[in-house]
Every structure is written in structure tokens, then in C-alpha cells.
C-alpha positions as CSV (number, residue, x, y, z in Angstrom):
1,X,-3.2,47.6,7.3
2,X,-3.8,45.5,4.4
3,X,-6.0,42.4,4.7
4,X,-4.5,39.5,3.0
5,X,-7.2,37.5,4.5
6,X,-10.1,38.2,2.5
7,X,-12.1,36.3,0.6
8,X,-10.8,36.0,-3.4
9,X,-12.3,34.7,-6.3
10,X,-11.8,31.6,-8.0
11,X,-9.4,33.8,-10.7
12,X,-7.9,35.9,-8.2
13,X,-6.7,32.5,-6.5
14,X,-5.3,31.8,-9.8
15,X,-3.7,35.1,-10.5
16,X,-1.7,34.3,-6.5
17,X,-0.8,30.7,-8.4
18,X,0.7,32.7,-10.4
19,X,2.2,35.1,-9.0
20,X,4.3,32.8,-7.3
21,X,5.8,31.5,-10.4
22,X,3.2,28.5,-10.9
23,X,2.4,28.0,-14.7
24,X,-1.4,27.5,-15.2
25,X,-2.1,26.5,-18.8
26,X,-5.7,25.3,-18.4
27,X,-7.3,27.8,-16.2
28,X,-11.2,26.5,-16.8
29,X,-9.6,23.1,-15.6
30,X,-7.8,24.8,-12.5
31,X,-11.2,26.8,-11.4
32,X,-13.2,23.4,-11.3
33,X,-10.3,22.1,-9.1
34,X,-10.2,25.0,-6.9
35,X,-13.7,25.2,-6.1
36,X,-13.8,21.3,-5.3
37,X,-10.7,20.7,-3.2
38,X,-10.3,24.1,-2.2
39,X,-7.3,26.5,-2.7
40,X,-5.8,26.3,0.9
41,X,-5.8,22.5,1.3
42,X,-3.9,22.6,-2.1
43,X,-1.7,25.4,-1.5
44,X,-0.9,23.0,1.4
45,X,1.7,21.2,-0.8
46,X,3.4,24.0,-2.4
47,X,6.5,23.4,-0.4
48,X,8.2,20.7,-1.9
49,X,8.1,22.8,-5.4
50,X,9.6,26.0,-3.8
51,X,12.8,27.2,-5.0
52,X,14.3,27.1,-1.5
53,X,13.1,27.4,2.1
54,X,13.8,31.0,2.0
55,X,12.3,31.6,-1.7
56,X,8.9,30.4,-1.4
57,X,8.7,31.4,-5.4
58,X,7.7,28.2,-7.4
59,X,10.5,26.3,-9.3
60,X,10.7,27.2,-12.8
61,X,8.3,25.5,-14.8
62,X,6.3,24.1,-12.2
63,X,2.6,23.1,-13.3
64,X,-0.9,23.6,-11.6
65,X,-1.2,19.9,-12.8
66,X,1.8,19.0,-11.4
67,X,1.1,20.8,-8.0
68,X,-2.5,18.8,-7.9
69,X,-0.6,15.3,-9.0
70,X,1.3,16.0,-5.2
71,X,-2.4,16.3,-3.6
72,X,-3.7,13.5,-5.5
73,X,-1.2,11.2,-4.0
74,X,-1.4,12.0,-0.8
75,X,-5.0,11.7,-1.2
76,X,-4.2,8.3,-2.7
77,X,-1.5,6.9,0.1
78,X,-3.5,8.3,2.9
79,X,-6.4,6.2,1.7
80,X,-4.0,3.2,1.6
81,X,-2.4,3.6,4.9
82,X,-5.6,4.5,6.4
83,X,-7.5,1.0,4.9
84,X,-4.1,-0.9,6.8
85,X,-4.3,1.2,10.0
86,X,-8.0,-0.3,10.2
87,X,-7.1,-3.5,9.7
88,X,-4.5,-2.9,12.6
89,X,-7.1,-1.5,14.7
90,X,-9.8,-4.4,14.5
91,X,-7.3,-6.9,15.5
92,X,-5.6,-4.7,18.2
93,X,-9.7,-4.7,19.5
94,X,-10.2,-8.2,19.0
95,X,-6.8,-9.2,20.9
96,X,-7.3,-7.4,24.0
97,X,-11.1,-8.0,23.9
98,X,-10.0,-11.4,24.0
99,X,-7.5,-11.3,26.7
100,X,-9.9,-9.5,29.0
101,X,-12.6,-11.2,28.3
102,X,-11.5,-14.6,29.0
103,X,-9.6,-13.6,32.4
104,X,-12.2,-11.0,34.4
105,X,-15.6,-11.8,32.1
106,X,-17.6,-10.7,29.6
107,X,-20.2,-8.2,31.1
108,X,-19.3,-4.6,31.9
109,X,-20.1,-5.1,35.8
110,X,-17.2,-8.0,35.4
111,X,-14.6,-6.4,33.0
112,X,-15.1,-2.8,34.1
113,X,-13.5,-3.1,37.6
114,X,-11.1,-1.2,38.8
115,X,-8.6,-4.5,40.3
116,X,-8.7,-5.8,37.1
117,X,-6.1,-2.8,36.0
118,X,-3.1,-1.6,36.8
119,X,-3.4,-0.9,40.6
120,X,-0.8,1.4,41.6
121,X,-1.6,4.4,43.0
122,X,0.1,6.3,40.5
123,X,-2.5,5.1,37.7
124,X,-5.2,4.9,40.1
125,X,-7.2,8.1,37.9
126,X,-5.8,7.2,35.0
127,X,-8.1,4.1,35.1
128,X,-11.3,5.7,37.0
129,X,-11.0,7.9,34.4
130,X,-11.1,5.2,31.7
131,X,-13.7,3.3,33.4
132,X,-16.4,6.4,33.3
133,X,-14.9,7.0,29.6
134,X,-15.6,3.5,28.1
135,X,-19.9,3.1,30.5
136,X,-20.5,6.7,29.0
137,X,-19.6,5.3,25.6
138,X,-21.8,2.1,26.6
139,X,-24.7,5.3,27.4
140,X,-23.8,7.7,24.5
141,X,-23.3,4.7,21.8
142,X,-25.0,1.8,23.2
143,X,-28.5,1.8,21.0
144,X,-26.7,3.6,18.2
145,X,-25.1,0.5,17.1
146,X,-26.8,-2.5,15.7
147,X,-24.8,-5.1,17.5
148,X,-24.5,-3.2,21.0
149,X,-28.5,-2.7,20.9
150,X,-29.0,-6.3,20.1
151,X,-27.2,-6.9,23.6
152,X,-28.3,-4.7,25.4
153,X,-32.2,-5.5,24.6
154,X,-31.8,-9.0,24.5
155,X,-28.9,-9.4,27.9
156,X,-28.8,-6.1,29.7
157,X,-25.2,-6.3,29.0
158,X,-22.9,-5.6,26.1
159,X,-19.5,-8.3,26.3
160,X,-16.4,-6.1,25.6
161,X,-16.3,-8.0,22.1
162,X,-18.8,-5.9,20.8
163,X,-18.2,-2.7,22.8
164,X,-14.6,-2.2,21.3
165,X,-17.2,-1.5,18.3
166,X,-18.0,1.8,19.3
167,X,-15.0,2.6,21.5
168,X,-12.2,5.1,19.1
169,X,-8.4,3.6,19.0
170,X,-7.3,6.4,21.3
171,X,-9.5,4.9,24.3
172,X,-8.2,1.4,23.4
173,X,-4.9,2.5,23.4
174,X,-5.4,4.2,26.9
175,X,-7.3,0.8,27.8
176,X,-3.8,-0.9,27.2
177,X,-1.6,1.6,29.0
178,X,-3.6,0.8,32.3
179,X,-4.0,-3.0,32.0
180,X,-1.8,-5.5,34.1
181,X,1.6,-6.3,33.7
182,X,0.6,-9.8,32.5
183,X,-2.5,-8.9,30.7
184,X,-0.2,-6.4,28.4
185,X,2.4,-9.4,28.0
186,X,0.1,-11.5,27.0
187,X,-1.1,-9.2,24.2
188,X,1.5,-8.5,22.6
189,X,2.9,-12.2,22.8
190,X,0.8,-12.7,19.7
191,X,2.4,-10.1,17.9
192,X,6.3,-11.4,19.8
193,X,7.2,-7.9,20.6
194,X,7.8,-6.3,23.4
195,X,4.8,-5.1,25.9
196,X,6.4,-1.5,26.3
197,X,7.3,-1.4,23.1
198,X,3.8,-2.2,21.9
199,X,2.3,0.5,24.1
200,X,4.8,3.6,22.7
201,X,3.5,2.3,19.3
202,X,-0.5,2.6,20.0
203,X,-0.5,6.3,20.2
204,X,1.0,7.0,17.2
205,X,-1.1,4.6,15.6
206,X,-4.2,6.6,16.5
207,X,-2.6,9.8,15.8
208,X,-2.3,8.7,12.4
209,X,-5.7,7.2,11.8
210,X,-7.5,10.5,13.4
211,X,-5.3,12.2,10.5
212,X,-6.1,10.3,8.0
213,X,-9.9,10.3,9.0
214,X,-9.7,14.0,8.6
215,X,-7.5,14.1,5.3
216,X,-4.8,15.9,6.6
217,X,-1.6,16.4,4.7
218,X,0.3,12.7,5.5
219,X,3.3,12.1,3.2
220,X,5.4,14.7,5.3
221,X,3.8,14.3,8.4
222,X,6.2,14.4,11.7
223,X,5.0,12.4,15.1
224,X,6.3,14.5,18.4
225,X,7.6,10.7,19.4
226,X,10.2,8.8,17.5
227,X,10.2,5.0,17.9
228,X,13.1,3.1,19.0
229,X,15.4,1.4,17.0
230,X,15.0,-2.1,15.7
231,X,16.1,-4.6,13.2
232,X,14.4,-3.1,10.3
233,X,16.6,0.3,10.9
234,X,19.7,-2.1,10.8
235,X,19.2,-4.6,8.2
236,X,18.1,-1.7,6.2
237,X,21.3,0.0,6.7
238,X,19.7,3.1,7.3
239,X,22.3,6.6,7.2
240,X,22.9,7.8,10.7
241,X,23.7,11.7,11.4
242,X,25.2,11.9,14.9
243,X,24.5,8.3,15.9
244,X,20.7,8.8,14.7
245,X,18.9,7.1,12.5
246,X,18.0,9.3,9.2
247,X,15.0,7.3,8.6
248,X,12.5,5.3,10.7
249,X,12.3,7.6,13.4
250,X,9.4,10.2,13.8
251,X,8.2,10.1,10.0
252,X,6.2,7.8,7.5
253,X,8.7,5.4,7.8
254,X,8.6,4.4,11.2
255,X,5.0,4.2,10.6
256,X,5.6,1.1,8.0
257,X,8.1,-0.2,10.6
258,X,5.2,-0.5,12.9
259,X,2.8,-1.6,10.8
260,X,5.0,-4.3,9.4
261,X,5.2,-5.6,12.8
262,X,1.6,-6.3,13.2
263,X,0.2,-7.0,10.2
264,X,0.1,-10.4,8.7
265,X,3.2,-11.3,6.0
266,X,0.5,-10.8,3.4
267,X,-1.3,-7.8,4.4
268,X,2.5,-6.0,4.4
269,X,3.3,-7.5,0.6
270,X,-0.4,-5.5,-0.5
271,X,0.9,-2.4,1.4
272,X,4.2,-2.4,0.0
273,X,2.9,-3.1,-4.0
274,X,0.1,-0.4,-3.3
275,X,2.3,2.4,-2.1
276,X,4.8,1.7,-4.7
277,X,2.3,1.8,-7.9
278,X,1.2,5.4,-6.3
279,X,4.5,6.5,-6.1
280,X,5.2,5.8,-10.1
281,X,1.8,7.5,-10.5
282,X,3.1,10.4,-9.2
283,X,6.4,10.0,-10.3
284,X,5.3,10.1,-13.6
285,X,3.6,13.4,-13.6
286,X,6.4,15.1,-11.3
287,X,8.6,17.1,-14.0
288,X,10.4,19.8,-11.8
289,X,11.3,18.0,-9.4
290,X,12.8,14.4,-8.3
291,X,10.6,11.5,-6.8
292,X,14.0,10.8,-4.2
293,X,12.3,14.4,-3.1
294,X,9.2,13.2,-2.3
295,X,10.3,9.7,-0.4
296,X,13.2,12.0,1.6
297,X,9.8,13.6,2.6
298,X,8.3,11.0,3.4
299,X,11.4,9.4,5.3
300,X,11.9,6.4,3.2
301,X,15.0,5.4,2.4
302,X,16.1,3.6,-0.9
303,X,15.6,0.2,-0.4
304,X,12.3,0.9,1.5
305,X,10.6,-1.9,0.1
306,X,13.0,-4.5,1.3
307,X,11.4,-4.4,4.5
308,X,8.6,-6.3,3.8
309,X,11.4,-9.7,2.9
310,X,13.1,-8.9,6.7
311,X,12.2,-11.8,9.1
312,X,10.6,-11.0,12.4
């Protein structure tokens, strides 16, 4: 059986380039881009450039350059996406940090007890489990950080405040699944959306900030959820196909329709001028194919960028 597997040289990943129809004119500038971002993470893109889902043959005239201008953008939009999802997750931290702290106190022996969650039996292990998860993070984490060391050497105690530090978005996100009916309404209050709403949307935020911490391919990224639909998908006029929204639903879209409900007015406008001077970037250098090709990818509609001028 032949091994397709093996390991190739610098040229002989250029000679599969182009085999598959992909024109490389510079191949001294192709090797030093091979052996730096590595052939399979860019071979990763090849898709959008394919003459069909059945040819997997490059469109005619398709560049190496042109093939690396797709990588650099996502490189480029995952690093802005990925600065906002921050943002998103320091505040998320600092709201329910707040909320807690001010109702059940701020040492761990106070804020870490089981009443203070949701108390039906249904999510009783749910939030045993989260308990154990966020004091072996206060073990594992607590003299690794500058801030949760202070506390503990000085108090004996680190407030939540400072422990959401070390704690990942995925464990705050499970933190808010388990809290109280009034704690979780109180939340998202600040942010005036709903408290279930609020909780579908925290997964997918982490999802997408573990993926961008590990450069995965983003701009055609697919969640396994899809959001529900809200203004933005109606003002928008977004195209339905059997009474479902086109856009908005499971892809980078609904992302920004997320994000643009809890970031500030401001922080929205910089995401929406950011991701648009990319996009002529790449635009730009795209010859064989369309940019409409890249946002259909990515799930944006047309008049994407009115979202950020639609009122909460």
C-alpha cells in the first residue's frame, strides 16, 4: 500500500502545490513560508480556491501568494476577534465576581458554598463538581499568580475578584449555568438581555476563544449550536431558506451578533472598522476568486456592517 503519509521535503511539498493546479512563481519565497507556517496548516485553506467540492484541483490561475493572503487573514481576524473576546471575558468575570461577591462574600469559605447555587437536585453534581474545580484552581494556580499570592500570604483567602484571574471562560461559564435564578437575572440585567439567553451564548464564547488561542482555522468555523433569532437577524433582513435564517446562526456571524450585545457602543465601532480594513486587505490580493466568497464563508451577509448602527 502506498504511504501518502510520509514525511516530504520542502520541494516535494511544492511539487503537491502544484500538482493540484496551484501556480508557484517564487518557489525560494514559498520554501521560507512552508517551513515557517507549515504546509498542512496552509493547505488548510485550499478549499475556498477548489474548482468544486468534487474537483479538489485548484482554480485556474490560483497563486501560492494568493493561497497564503487567505492564511494571513485569518491569521489577522482571529487576532482581532480574539483581542474583543478578551475584553468580553474580563467583564463577564468582573460582573459575576461582583454579583457574588456582594450577595454570599468575598472569601472562598463564603462564596464557595453549595446553597449559594442552584439547589435542585438535578444540578446538585453539576455544582459539587464546580466547587472542587474552581478550590483545585485556588491549589493548582493560587501562588502562580502575582495577585492571588498576594492574598493568600497576606489574608489566607483569595476574594473571587481576583480568583476569576486564573479561572479559564469555560469554568466561568459553567459558574453561570449553576448560579441562582436571581443571581443570573441580575447579571445579565447589565447587559438587558435575557438570563437564558445569556447562558446559550457563554459556551460559544469560550469555544471561540480556546480556538483562537490555538490558531485554528476561524473565518469558516461552524458552532454545533445556533443562536436564536433576534433583532439584528430582522432588521438586517437576513435571506431565509425554509423559514431559517441564512446568516447569524451557527457561523461567524452570530458570533458578531453576540458580541455586539455585550460590548460597549464603541468597542463594536473598532471591531467593525478592524474586520472591514482586513477584509480589503485580502480582497485586494484575492484574484481567482470573489471576496462575496470569502464573507458567504464566513456567514456575513451584505450589509454586515450595519449592525453595529441597530439599537439595543
Amino acid at each position: 500500500m502506498r504511504d501518502n503519509k510520509r514525511f516530504k521535503t520542502l520541494d516535494e511539498q511544492i511539487e503537491i502545490f502544484r500538482y493540484k493546479g496551484l501556480v508557484v512563481n517564487d518557489e525560494e519565497y514559498a520554501r521560507g513560508v512552508i517551513l515557517r507556517e507549515n504546509y498542512f496548516f496552509i493547505n488548510g485553506y485550499r478549499h475556498l480556491f477548489m474548482k468544486s467540492s468534487n474537483n479538489k484541483m485548484y482554480i485556474e490561475g490560483t497563486t501560492f501568494e494568493e493561497l497564503y493572503s487567505l492564511f494571513l487573514f485569518d491569521r489577522s481576524f482571529r487576532n482581532i476577534i480574539f483581542k474583543y473576546l478578551l475584553v468580553i471575558e474580563n467583564n463577564t468575570k468582573s460582573i459575576i465576581s461582583y454579583q457574588l461577591s456582594k450577595k454570599y462574600g468575598y472569601k472562598e469559605n463564603d462564596y464557595l458554598k453549595a446553597k449559594n447555587f442552584d439547589t435542585s437536585p438535578q444540578k446538585a453534581r453539576q455544582v459539587n463538581d464546580l466547587i472542587k474545580k474552581m478550590k483545585r484552581q485556588v491549589r493548582i494556580n493560587g501562588n502562580q499568580h502575582s495577585a492571588t499570592r498576594h492574598y493568600i500570604t497576606n489574608y489566607g483567602y483569595i476574594p473571587l475578584w481576583v480568583l476569576v484571574k486564573v479561572l479559564s471562560f469555560g469554568i466561568v461559564s459553567e459558574l453561570y449555568s449553576v448560579l441562582k435564578k436571581e443571581d443570573r437575572v441580575a447579571i445579565c440585567d447589565y447587559y438587558g438581555i435575557d438570563s437564558d439567553t445569556y447562558a446559550s451564548y457563554l459556551p460559544i464564547l469560550a469555544n471561540y476563544r480556546n480556538l483562537c488561542a490555538h490558531e485554528d482555522i476561524l473565518f469558516c468555523n461552524r458552532t454545533q449550536r445556533s443562536i436564536d433569532d433576534t433583532i439584528y437577524h430582522r432588521i438586517l433582513n437576513i435571506d431565509k431558506t425554509n423559514d431559517e435564517y441564512v446568516y447569524g446562526k451557527n457561523d461567524l456571524f452570530a458570533l458578531i451578533i453576540i458580541m455586539r450585545q455585550l460590548l460597549s457602543h464603541n468597542e463594536v465601532k473598532d471591531l467593525i472598522i478592524e474586520i472591514e480594513k482586513v477584509l480589503e486587505n485580502l480582497e485586494f490580493n484575492l484574484k481567482t476568486v470573489p471576496i462575496g466568497k470569502v464573507l458567504n464563508e464566513m456567514g456575513f451577509p451584505p450589509n454586515w456592517k450595519e449592525i453595529v448602527d441597530i439599537e439595543r
